[in-house]
Backbone bond lengths (Angstrom), bond angles and torsions (degrees), N, CA, C in turn:
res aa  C-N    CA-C-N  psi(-1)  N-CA   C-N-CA  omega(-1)  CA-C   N-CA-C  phi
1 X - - - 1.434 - - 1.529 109.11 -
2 X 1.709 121.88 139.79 1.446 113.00 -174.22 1.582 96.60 -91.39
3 X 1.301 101.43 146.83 1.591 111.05 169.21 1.762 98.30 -110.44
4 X 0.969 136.25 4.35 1.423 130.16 149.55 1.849 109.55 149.86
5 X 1.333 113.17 175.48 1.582 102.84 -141.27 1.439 92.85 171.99
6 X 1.340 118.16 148.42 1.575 129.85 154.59 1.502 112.66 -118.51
7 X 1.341 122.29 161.72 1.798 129.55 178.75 1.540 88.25 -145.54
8 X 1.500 95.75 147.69 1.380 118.21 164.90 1.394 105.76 -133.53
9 X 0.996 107.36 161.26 1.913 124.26 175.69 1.500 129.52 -134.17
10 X 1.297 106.23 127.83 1.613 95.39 -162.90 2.244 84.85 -113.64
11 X 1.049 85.24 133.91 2.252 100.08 154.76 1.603 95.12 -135.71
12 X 1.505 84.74 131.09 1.575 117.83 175.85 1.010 141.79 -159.17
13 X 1.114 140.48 58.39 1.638 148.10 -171.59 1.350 105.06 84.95
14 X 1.767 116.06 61.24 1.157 138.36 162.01 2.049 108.01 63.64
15 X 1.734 102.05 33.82 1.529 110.44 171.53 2.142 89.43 -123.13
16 X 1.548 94.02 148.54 1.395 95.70 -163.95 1.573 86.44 -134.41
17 X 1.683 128.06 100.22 1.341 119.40 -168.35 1.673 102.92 -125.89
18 X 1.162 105.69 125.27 1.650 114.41 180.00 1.841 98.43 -108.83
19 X 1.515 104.78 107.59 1.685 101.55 159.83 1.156 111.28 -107.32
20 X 1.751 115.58 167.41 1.670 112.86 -171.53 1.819 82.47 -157.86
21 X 1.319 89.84 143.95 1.428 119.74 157.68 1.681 121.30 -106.99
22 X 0.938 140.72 126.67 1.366 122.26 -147.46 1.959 97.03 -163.64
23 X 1.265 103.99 135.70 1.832 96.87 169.37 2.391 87.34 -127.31
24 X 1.465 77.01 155.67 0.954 79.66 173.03 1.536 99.58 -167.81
25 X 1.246 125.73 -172.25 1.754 120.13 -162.05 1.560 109.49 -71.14
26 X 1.716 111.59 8.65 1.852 108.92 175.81 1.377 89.59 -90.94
27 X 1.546 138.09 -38.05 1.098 149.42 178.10 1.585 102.95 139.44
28 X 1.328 112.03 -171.02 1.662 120.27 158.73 1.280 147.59 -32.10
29 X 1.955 123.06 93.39 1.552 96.88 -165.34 1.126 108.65 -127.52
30 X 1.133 124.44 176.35 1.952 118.50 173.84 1.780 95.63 -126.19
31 X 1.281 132.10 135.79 0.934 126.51 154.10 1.605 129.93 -130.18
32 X 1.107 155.24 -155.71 1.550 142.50 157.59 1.087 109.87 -155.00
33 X 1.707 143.92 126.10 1.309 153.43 -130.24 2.030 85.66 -147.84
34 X 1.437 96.68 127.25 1.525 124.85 173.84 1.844 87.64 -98.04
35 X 1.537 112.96 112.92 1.680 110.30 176.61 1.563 90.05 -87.88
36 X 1.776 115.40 -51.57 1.517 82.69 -173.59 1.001 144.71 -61.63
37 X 1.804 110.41 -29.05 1.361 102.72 -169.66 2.059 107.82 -97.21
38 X 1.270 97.73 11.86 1.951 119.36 168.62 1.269 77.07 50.76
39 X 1.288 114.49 81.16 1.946 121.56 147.82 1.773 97.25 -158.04
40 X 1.372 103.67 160.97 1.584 122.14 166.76 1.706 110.05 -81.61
41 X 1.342 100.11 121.58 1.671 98.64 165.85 1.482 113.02 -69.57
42 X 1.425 98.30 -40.77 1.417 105.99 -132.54 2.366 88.15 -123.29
43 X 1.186 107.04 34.60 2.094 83.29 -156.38 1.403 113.52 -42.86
44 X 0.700 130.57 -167.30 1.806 145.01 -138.71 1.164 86.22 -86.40
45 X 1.533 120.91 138.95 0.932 146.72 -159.80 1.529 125.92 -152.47
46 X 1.776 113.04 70.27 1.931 102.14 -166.16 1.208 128.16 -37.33
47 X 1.106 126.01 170.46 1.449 137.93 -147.95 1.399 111.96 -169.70
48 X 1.285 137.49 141.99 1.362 126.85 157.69 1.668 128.26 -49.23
49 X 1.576 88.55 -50.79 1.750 88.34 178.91 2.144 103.45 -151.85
50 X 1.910 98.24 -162.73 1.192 79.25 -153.40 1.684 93.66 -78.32
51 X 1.458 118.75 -7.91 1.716 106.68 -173.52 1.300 105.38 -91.96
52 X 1.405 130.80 3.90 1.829 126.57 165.53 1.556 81.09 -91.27
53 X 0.844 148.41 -8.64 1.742 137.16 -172.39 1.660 93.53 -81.47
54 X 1.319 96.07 -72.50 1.954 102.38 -171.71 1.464 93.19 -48.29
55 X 1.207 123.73 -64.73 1.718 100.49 -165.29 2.017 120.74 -44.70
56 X 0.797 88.59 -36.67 1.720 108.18 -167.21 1.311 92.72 -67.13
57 X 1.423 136.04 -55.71 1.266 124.64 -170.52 1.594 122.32 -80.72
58 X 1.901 102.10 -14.40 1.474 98.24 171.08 1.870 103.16 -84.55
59 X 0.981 107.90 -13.58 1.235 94.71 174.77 1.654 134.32 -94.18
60 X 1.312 96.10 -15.06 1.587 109.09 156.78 1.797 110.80 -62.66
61 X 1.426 108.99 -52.40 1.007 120.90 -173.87 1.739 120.37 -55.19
62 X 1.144 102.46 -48.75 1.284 126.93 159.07 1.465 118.87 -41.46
63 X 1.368 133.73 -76.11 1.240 164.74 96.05 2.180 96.70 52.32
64 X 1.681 98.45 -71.56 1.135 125.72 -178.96 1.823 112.14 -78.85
65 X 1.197 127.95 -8.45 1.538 141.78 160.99 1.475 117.03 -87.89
66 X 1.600 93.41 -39.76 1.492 94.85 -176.95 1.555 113.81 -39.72
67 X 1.018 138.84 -60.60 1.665 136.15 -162.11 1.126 91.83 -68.09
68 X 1.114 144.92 -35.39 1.825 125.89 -173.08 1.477 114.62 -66.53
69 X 1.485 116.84 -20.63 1.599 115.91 -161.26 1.241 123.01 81.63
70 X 1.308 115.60 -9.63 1.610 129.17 -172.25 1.554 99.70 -64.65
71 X 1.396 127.56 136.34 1.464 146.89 -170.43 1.860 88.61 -95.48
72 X 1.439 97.34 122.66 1.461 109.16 -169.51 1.439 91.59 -89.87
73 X 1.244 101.53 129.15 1.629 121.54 -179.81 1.643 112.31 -77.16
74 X 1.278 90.77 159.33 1.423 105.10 178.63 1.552 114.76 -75.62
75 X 1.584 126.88 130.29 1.262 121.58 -155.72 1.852 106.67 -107.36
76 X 1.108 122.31 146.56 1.334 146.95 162.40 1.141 127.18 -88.60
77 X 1.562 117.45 77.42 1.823 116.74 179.82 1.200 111.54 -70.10
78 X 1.350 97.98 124.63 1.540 98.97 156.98 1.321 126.12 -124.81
79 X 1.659 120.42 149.33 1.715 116.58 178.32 1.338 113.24 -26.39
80 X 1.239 122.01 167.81 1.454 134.80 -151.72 2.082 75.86 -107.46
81 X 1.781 105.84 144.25 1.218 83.48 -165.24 1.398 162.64 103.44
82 X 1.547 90.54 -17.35 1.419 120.13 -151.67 1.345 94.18 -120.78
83 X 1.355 132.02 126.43 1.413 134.42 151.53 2.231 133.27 -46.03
């Protein structure tokens, strides 16, 4: 069960990337979700808290853009949950 968490989402030159920082009763995780190609880049990954979470997953994320050249966008957290 989550006890609270942020997700961001990146669309960008046909890559569709949802990361989340998230604690919940396993403890603290960061992970990053490929929607188009429906696989985990990044699966859950502990963390101390939820802002070592966001870093970790923009940087996986990052990490995983790099070879395209694509200019990693500026991200929009939102509550875990949250539309």
């Amino acid at each position: 069960m989550l006890d609270e968490g942020v997700w961001a989402e990146i669309k960008v030159e046909g890559h569709h990337l949802r990361l989340f920082s998230e604690h919940s009763a396993l403890g603290v995780h960061a992970s990053v979700y490929d929607v188009a190609n429906k696989r985990w880049i990044a699966p859950s990954e502990a963390v101390d808290d939820i802002e070592e979470g966001k870093e970790k997953a923009i940087a996986y994320a990052r990490n995983y853009l790099r070879p395209t050249g694509i200019e990693f966008p500026v991200l929009n957290w939102k509550k875990a949950r949250a539309v």
